[in-house]
DSSP file (Angstrom, degrees, kcal/mol; ACC not computed):
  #  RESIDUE AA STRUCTURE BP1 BP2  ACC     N-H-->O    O-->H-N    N-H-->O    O-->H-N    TCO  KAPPA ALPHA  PHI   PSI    X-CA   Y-CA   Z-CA
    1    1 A X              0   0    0      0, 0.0     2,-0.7     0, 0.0     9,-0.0   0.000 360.0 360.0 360.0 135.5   14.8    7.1   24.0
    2    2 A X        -     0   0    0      8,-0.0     2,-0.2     0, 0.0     6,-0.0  -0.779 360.0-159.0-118.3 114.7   13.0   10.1   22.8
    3    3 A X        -     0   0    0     -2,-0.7     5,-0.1     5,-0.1     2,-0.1  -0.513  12.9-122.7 -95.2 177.9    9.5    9.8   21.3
    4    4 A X        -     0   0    0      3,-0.4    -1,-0.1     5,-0.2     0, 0.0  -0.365  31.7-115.9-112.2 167.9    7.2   12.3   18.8
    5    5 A X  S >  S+     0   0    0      1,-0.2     3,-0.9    -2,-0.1    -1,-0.2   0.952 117.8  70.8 -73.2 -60.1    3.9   13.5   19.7
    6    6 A X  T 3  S+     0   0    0      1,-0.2     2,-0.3    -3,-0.1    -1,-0.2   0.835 122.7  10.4   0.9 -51.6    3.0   11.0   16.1
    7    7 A X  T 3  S+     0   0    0      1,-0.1     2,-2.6     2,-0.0    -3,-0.4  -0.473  73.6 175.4-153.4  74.3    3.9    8.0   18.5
    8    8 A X    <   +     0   0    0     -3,-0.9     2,-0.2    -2,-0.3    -1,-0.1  -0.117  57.1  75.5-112.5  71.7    4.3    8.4   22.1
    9    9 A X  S    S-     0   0    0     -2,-2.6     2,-0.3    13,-0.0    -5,-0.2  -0.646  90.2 -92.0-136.5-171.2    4.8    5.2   23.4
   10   10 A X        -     0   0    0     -2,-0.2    12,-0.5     1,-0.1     3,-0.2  -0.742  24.8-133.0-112.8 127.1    8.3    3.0   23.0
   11   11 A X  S    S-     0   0    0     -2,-0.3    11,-1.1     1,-0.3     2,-0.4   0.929  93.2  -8.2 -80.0 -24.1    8.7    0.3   19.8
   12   12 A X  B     -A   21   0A   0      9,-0.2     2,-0.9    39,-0.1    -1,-0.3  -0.912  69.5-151.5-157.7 141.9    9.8   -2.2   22.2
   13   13 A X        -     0   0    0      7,-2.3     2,-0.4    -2,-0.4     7,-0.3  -0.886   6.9-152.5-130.4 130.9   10.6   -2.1   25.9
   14   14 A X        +     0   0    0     -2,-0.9     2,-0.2     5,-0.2     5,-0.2  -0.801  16.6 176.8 -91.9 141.3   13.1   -4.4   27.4
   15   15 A X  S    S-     0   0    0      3,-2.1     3,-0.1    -2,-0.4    -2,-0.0  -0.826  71.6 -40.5-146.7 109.3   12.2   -5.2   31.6
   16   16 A X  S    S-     0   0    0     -2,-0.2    -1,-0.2     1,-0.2   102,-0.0  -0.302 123.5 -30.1  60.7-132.7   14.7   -7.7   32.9
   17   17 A X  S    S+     0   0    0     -3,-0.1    98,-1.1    97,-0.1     2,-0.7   0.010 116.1 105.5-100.1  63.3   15.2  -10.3   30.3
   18   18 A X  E     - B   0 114A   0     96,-0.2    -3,-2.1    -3,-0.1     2,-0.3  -0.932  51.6-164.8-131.0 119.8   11.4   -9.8   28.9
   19   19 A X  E     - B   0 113A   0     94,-3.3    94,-0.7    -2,-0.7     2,-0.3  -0.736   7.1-177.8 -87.3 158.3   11.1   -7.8   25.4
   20   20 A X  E     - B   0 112A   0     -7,-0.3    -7,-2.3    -2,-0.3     2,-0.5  -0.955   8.5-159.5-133.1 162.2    7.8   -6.5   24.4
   21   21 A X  E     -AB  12 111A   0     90,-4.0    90,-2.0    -2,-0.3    -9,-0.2  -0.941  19.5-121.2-149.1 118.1    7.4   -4.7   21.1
   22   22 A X        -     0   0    0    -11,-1.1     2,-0.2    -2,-0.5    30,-0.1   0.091  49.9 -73.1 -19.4 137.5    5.0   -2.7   20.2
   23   23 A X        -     0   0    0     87,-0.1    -1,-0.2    85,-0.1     2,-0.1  -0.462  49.0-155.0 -74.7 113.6    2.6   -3.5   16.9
   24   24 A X        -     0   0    0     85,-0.3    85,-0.7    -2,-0.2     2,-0.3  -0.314  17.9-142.2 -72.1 172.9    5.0   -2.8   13.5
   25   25 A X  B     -C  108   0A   0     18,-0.2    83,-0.2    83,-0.2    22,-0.1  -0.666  23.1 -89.5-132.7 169.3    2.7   -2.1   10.9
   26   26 A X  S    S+     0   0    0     81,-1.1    18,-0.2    -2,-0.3     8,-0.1   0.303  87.2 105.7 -68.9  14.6    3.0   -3.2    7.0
   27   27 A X        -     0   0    0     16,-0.2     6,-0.2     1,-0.1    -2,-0.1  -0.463  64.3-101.9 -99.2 171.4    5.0   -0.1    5.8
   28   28 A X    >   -     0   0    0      4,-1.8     3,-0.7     5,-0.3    -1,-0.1   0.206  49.5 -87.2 -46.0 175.7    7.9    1.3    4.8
   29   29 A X  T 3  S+     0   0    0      1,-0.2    -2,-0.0     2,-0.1    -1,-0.0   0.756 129.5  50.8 -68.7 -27.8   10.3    3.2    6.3
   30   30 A X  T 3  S-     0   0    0      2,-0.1    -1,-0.2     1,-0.1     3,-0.1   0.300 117.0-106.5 -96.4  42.0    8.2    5.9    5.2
   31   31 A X  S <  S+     0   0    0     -3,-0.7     2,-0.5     1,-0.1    74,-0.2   0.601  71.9 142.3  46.3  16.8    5.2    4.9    6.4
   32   32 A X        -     0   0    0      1,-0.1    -4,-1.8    72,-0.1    -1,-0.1  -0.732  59.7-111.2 -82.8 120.6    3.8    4.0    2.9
   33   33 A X        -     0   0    0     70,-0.6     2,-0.5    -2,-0.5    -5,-0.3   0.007  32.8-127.9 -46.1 168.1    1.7    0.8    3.0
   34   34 A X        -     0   0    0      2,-0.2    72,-0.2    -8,-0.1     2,-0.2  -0.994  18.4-144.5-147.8 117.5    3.6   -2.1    1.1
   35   35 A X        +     0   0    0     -2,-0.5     2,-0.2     4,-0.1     4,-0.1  -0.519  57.0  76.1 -88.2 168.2    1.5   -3.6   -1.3
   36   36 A X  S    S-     0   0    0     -2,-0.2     4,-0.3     3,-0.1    -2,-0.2  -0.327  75.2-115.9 117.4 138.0    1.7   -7.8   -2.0
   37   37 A X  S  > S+     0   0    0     -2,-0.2     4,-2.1     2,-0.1     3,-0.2   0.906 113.9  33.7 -53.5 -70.6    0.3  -10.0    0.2
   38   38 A X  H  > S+     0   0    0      2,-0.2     4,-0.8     1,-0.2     5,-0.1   0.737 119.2  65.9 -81.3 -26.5    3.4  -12.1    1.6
   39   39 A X  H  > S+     0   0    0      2,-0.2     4,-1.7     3,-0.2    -1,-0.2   0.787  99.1  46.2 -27.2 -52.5    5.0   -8.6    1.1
   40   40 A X  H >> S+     0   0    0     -4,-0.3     4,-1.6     1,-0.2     3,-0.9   0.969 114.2  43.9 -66.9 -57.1    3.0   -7.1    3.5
   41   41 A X  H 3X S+     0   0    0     -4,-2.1     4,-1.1     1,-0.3    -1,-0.2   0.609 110.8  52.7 -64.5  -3.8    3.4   -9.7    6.0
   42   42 A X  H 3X>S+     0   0    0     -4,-0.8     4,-2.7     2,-0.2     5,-0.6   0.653 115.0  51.8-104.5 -37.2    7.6  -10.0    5.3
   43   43 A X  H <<5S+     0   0    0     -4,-1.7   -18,-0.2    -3,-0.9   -16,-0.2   0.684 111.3  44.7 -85.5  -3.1    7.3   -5.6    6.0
   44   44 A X  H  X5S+     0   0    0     -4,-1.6     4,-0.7   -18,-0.2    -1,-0.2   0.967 116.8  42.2 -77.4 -60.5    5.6   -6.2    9.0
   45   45 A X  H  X5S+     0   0    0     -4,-1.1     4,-1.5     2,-0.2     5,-0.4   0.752 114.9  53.3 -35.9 -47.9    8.0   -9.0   10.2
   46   46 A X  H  <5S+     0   0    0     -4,-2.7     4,-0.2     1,-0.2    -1,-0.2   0.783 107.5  49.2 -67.6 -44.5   10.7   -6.9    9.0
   47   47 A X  H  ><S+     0   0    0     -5,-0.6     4,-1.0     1,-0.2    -2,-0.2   0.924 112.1  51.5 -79.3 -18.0    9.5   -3.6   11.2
   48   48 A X  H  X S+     0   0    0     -4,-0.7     4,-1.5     2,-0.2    -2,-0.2   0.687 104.1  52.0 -99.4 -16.7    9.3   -5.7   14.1
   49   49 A X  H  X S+     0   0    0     -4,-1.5     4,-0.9     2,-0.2    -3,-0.1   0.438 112.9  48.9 -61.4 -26.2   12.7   -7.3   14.0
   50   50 A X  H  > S+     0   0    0     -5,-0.4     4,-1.6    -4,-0.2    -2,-0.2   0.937 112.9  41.8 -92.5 -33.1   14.1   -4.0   13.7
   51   51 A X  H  < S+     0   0    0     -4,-1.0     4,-0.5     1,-0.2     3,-0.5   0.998 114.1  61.2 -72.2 -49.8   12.0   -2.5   16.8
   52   52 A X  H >X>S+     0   0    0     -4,-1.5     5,-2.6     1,-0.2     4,-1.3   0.888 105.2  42.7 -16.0 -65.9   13.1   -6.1   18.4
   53   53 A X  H ><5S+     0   0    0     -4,-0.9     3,-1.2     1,-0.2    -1,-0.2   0.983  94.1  78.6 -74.8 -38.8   17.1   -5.3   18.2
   54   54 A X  T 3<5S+     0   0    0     -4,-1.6    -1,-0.2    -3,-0.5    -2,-0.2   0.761 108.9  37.1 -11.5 -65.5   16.6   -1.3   19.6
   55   55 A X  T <45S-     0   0    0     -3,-0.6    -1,-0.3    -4,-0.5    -2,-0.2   0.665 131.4 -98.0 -86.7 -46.8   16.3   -3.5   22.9
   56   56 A X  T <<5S+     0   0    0     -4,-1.3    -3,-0.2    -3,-1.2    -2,-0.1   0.297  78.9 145.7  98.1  19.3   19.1   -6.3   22.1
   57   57 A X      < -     0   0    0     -5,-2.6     2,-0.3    -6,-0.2    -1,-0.1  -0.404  33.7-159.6 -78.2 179.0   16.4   -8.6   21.0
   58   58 A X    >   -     0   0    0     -2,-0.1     3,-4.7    -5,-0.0     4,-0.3  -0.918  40.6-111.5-163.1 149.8   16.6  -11.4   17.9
   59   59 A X  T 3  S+     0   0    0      1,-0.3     3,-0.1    -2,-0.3    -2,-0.0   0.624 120.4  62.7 -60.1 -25.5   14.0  -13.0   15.9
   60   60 A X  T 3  S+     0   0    0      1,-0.2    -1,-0.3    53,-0.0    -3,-0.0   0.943  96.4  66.1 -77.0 -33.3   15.4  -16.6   18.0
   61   61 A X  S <  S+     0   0    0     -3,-4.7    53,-0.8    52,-0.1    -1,-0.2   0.900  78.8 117.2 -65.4 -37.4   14.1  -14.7   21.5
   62   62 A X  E     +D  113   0A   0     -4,-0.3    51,-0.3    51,-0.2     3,-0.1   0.194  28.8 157.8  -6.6 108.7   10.8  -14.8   20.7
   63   63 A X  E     +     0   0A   0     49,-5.1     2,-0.6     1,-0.2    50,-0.2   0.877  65.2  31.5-123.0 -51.2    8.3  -16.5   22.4
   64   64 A X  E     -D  112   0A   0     48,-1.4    48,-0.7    27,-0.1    29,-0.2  -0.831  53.7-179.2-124.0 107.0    4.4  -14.7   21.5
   65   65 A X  E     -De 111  93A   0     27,-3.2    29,-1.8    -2,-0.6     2,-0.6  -0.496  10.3-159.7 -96.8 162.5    3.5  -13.2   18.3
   66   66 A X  E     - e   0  94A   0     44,-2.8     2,-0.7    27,-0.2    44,-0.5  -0.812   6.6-156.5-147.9 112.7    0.0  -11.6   17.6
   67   67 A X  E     - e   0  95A   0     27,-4.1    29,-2.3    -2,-0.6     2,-0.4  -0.634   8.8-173.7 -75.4 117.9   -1.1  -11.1   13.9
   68   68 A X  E     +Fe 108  96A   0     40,-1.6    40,-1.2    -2,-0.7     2,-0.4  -0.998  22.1 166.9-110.5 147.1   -4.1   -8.0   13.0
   69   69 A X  E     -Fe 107  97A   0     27,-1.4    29,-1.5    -2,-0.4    38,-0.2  -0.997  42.4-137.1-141.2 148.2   -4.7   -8.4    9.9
   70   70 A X  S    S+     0   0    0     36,-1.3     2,-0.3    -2,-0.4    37,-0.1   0.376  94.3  48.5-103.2  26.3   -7.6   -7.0    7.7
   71   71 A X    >   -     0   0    0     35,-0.3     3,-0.9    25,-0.1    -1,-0.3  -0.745  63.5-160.4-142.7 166.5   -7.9   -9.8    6.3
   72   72 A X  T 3  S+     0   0    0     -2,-0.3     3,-0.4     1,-0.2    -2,-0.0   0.239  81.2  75.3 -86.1  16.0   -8.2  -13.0    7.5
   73   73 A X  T >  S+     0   0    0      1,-0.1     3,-0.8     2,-0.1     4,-0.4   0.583  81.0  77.7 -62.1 -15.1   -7.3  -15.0    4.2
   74   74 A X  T <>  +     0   0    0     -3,-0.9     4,-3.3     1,-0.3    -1,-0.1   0.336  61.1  91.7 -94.2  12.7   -4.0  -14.2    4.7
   75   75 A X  T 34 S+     0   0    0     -3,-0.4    -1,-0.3     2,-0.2     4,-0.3   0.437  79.3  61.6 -90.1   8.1   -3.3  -16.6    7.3
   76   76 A X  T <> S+     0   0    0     -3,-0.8     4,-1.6     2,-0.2     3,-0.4   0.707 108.6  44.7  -8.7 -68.1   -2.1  -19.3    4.7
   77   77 A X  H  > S+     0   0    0     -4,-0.4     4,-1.0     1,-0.3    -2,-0.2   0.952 115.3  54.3 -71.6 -41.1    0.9  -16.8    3.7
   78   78 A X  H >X S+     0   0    0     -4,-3.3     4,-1.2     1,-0.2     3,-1.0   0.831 104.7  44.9 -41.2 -50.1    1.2  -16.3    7.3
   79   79 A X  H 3> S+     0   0    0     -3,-0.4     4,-1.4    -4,-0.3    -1,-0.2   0.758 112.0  55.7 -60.4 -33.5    1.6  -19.9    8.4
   80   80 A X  H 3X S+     0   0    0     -4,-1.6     4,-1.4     1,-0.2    -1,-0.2   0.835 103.1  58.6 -82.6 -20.5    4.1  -20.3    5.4
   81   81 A X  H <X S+     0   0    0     -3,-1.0     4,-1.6    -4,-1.0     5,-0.4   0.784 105.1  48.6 -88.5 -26.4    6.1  -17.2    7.0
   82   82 A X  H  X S+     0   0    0     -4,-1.2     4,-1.0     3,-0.2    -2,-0.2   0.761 106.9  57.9 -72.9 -22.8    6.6  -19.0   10.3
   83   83 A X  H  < S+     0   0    0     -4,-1.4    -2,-0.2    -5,-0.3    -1,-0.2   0.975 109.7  36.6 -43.2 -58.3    7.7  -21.6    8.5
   84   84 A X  H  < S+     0   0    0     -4,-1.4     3,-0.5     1,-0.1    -2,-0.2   0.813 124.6  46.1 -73.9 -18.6   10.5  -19.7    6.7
   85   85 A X  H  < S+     0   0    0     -4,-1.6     2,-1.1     1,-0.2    -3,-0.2   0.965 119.3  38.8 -83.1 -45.2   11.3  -17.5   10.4
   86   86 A X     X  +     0   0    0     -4,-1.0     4,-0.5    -5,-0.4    -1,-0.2  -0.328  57.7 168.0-129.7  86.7   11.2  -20.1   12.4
   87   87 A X  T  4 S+     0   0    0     -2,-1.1     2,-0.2    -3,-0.5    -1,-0.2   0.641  77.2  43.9 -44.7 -28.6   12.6  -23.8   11.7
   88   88 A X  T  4 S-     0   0    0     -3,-0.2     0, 0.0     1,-0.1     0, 0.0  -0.762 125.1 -32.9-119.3-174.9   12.3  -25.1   14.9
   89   89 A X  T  4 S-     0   0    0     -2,-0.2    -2,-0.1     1,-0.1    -1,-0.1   0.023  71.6-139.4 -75.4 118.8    9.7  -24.8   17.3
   90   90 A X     <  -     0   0    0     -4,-0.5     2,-0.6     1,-0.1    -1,-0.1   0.305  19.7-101.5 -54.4 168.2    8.3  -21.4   16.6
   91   91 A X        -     0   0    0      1,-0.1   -26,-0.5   -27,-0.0   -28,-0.2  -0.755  57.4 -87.1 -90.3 127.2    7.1  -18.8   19.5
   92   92 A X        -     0   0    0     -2,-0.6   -27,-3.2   -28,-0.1     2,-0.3   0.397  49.1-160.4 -12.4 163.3    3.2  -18.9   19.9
   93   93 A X  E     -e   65   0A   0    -29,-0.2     2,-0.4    -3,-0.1   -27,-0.2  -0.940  14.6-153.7-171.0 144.0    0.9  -16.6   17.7
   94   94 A X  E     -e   66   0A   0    -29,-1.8   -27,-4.1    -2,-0.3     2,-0.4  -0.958  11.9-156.0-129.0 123.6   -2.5  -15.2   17.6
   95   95 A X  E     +e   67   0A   0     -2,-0.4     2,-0.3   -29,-0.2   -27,-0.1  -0.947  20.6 164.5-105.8 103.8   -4.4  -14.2   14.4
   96   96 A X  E     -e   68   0A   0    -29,-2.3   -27,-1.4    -2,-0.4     2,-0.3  -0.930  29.0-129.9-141.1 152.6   -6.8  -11.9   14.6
   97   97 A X  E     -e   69   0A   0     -2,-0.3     2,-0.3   -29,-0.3   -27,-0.2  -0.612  25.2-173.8-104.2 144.5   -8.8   -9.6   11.8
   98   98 A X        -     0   0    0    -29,-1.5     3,-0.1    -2,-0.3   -30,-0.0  -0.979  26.8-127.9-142.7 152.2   -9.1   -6.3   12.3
   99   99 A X  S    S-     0   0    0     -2,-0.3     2,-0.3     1,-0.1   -29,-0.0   0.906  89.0  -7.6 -54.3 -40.6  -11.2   -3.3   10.4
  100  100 A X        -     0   0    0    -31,-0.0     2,-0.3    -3,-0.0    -1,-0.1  -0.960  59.4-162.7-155.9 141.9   -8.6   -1.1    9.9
  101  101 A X    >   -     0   0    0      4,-0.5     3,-0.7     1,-0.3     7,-0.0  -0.786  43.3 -76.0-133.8 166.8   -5.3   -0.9   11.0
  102  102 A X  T 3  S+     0   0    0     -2,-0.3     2,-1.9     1,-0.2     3,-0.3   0.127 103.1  14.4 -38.1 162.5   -2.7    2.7   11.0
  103  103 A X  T 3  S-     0   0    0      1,-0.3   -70,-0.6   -70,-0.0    -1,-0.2   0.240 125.8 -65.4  68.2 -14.2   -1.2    4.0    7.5
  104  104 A X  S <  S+     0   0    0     -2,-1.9    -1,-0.3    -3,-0.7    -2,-0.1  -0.053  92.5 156.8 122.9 -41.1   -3.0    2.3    5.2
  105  105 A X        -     0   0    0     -3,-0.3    -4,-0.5   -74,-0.2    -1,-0.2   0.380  34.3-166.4 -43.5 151.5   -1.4   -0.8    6.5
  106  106 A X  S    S+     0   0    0    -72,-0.2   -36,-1.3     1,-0.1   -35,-0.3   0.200  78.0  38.9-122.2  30.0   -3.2   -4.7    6.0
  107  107 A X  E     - F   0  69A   0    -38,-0.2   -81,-1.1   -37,-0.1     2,-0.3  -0.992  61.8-179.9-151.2 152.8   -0.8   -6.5    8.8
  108  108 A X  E     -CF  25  68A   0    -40,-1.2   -40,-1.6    -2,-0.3     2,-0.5  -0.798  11.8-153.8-164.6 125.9    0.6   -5.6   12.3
  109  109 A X        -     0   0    0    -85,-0.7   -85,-0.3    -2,-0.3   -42,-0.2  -0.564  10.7-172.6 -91.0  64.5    2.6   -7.3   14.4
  110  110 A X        -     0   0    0     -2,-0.5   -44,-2.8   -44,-0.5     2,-0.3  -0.095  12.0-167.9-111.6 167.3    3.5   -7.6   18.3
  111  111 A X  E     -BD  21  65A   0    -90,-2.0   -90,-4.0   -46,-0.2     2,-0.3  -0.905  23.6-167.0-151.2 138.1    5.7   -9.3   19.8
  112  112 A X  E     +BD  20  64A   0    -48,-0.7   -49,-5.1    -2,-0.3   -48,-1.4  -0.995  22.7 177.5-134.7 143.7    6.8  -10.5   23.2
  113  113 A X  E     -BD  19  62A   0    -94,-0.7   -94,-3.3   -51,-0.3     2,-0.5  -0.843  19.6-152.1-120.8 145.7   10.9  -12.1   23.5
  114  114 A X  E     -B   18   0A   0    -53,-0.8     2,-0.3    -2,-0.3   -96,-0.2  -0.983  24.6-179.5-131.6 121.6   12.6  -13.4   26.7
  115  115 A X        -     0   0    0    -98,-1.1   -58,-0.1    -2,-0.5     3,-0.0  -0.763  38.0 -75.1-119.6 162.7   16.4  -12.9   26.1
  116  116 A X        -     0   0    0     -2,-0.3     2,-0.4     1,-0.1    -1,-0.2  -0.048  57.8-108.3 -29.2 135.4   19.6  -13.8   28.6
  117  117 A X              0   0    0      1,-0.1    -1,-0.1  -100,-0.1  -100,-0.1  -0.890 360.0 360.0 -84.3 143.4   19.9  -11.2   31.3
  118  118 A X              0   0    0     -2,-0.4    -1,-0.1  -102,-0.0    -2,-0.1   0.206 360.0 360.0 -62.6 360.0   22.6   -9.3   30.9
């Protein structure tokens, strides 16, 4: 995998059967902030499923998610989004407010997965 000077670390690195994934941010694919509340948090979710499969993860390997958010009201839309991701018992999660996040962005997500060994 080849990274940019922009971002030179890895969106998720698999070691054995242990993912970790780097914090997706609230954008686009073009790095435009996503406005919407439950918006934000579904583009976050959505950028971190996609760094998630690079590896041969899915949203079921999941075991510890970690919310920044700039603000912390938005843990109500949050709770309602594990709801919809995960129907049975969801992977741990940490919420935590932050000043500022990359991009504009008001959510970012990381992720650690444990998948099958290959």
């Amino acid at each position: 995998m080849t990274t940019n000077i922009a971002h030179p670390y890895s969106p998720a690195k698999r070691f054995g059967n242990q993912i970790y994934v780097s914090g997706a941010l609230s954008v686009d694919r073009d790095y435009q902030p996503v406005d919407g509340r439950r918006e934000a948090l579904d583009a976050a979710m959505e950028r971190m499923t996609e760094r998630l499969a690079t590896v041969g993860g899915e949203i079921k390997d999941l075991v510890k998610l970690t919310y920044f958010v700039t603000d912390l009201s938005l843990r109500e839309e949050a709770n309602q989004q594990f709801i919809d991701h995960f129907l049975e018992a969801g992977p741990a999660r940490t919420f935590v407010e932050a000043s500022a996040l990359p991009y504009g962005a008001t959510v970012e997500i990381d992720a650690i997965a444990i998948v099958d060994e290959e």
